[in-house]
Structure formats: structure tokens, C-alpha cells
BAVO-988311 format. One record per residue: residue number from 1; residue in one letter; x, y, z of N, C-alpha, C, O in turn. Coordinates in steps of 0.001 Angstrom, whole numbers. Atoms other than C-alpha are relative to their C-alpha. Last residue first. Example, Ala and Ser with C-alpha at 12.3 -4.5 7.8 and 13.67 -1.06 7.14 Angstrom:
2 S -820 -1190 -60 13670 -1060 7140 -770 1090 730 -261 2198 899
1 A 890 -1190 0 12300 -4500 7800 900 1200 0 1936 1181 665
***
This chain:
80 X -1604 -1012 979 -414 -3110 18162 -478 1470 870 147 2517 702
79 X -1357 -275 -1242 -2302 -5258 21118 1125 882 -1059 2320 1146 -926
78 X 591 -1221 -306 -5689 -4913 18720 1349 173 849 1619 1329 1173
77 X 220 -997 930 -4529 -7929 16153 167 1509 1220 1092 2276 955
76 X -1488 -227 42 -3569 -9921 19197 138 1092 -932 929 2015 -736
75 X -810 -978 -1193 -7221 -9747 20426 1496 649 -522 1887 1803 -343
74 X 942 -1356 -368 -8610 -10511 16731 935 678 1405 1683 1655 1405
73 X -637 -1013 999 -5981 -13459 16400 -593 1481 -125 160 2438 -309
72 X -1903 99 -597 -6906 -14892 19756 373 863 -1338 752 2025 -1190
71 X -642 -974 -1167 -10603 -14183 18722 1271 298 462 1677 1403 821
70 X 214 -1003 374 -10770 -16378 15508 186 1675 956 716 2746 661
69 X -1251 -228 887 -8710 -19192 16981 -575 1436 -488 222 2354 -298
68 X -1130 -474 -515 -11430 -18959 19549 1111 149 -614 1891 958 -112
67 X 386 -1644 -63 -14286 -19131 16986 881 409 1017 963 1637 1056
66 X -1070 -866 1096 -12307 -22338 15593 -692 1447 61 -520 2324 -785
65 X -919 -62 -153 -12552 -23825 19162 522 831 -1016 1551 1506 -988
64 X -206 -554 -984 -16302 -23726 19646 1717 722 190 1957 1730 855
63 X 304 -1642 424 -17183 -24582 16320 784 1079 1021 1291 2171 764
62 X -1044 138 1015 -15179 -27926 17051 -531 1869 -393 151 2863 -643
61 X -1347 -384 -715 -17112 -27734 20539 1206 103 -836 2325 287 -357
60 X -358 -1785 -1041 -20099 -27593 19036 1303 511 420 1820 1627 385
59 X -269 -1287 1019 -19006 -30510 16226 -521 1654 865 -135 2805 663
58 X 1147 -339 242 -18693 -32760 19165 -116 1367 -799 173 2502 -421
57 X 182 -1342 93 -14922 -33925 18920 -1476 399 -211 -1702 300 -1417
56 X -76 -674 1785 -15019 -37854 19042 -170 1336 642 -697 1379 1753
55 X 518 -1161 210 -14035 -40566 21547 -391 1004 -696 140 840 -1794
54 X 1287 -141 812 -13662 -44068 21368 -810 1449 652 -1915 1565 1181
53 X 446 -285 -625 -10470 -43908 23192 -1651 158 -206 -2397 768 560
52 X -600 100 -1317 -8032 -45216 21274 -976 149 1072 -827 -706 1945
51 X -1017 1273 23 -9168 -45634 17682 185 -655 1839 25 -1760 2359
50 X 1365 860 -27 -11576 -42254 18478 1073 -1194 88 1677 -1222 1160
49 X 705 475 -594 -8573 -39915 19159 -656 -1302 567 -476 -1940 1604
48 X -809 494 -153 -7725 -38909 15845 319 -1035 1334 887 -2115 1169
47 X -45 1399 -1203 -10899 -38095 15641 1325 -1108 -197 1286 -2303 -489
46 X 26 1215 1216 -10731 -35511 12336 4 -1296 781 196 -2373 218
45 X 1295 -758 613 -11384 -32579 15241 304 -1481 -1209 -585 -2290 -946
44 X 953 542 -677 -8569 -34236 17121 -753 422 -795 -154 -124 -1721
43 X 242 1463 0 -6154 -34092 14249 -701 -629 1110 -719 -1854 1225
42 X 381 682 817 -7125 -30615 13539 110 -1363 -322 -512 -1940 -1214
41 X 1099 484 -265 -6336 -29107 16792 -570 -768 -1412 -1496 -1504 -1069
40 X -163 463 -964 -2486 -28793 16506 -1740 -1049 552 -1922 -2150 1072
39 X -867 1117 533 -2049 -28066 12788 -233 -915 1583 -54 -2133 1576
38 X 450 691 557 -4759 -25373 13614 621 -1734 245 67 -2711 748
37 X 1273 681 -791 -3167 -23946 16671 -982 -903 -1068 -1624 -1804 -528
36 X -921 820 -878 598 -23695 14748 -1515 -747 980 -1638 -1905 1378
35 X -580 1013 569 -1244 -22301 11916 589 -1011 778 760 -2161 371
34 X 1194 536 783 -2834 -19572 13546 -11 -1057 -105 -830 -1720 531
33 X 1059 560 -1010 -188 -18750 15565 -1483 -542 -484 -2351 -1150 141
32 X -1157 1121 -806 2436 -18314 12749 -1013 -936 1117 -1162 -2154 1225
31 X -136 1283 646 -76 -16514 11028 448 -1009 192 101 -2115 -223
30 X 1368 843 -257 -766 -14123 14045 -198 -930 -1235 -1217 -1617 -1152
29 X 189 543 -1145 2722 -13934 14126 -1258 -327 473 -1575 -1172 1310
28 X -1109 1156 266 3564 -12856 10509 -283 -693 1508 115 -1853 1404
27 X 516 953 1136 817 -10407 10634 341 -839 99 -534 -1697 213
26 X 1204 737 -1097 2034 -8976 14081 -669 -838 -1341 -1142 -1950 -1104
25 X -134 1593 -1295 5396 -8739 12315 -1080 -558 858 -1080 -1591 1526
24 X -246 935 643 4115 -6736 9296 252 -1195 895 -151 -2358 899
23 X 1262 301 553 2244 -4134 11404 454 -1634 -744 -267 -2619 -588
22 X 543 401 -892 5873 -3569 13195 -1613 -1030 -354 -1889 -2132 120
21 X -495 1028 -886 7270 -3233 10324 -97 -639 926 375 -1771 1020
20 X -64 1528 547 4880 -1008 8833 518 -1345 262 -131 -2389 193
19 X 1021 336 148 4996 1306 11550 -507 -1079 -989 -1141 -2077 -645
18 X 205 1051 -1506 8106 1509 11734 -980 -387 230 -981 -1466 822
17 X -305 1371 504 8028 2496 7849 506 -809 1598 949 -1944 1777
16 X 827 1009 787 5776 4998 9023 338 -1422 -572 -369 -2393 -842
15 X 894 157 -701 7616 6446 11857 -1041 -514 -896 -2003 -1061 -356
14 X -1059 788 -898 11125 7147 9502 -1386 -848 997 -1103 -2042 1089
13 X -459 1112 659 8925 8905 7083 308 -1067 581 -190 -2139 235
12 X 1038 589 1152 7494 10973 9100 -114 -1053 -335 -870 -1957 21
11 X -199 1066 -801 10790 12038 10581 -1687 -1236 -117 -1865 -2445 30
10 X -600 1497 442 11051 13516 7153 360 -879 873 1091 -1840 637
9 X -671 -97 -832 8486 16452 8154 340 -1544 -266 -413 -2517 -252
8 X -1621 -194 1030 6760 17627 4985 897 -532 1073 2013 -168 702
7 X -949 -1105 -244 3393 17127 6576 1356 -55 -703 1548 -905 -1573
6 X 543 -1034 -150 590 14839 5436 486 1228 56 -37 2218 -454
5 X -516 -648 -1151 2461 11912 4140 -709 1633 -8 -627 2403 -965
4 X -169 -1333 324 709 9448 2509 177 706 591 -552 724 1583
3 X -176 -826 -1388 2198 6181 2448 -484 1100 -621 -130 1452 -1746
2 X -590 -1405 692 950 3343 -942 81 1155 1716 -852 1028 2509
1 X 836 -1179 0 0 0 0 881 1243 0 2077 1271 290
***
């Protein structure tokens, strides 16, 4: 995306592309975390499980978990 700078003042500059950088690493970390909680819950949610324990993921509680993946990245989003 394109910077637009309001004032002529070239510290400006210097505070936007920190700003990007920063913006870029919470991206890169709520992907990281994303991915790391998927890869983690998706072989119970496929009853990985069941074999052993004849148990299964009750699809509430599968909803239940991927609207917390959705929040954890939402909160972390707002901590910039």
C-alpha cells in the first residue's frame, strides 16, 4: 500500500516504515499462531482420538474452538 504523508516532516517517514514493520510482524505472528493452533487441533477434530479412546470432537465444541482461533488473532490484532 501506498504512504501518505501529510506534513513535509522527514521524521514521518522514519515512523511509518516503523509502523509497517511492526504491522508486518504482528501479521507474521498471528499466522504463525494460527497455523501452529490449527495443525495442533485438527487431528482431534478428524478423531484422531476415536481408535483409542472411542471418543469424538462434538461438532459444538469444534465450532467452539475455531471461533477462539478467531478471537486470539482478533485480540492480538488490537495489542499493536
Amino acid at each position: 500500500a501506498d504512504i501518505v504523508l501529510v506534513r513535509s516532516a522527514l521524521h514521518d517517514v522514519v515512523v511509518a516504515l516503523h509502523l509497517s514493520r511492526v504491522v508486518f510482524n504482528r501479521i507474521r505472528l498471528n499466522f504463525v499462531w494460527a497455523m501452529a493452533y490449527n495443525l495442533v487441533a485438527l487431528p482431534f477434530a478428524a478423531g484422531l482420538l476415536y481408535p483409542f479412546t472411542d471418543w469424538t470432537l462434538p461438532p459444538a465444541f469444534a465450532g467452539l474452538m475455531m471461533a477462539f482461533s478467531s478471537v486470539s488473532v482478533v485480540f492480538s490484532s488490537l495489542l499493536l
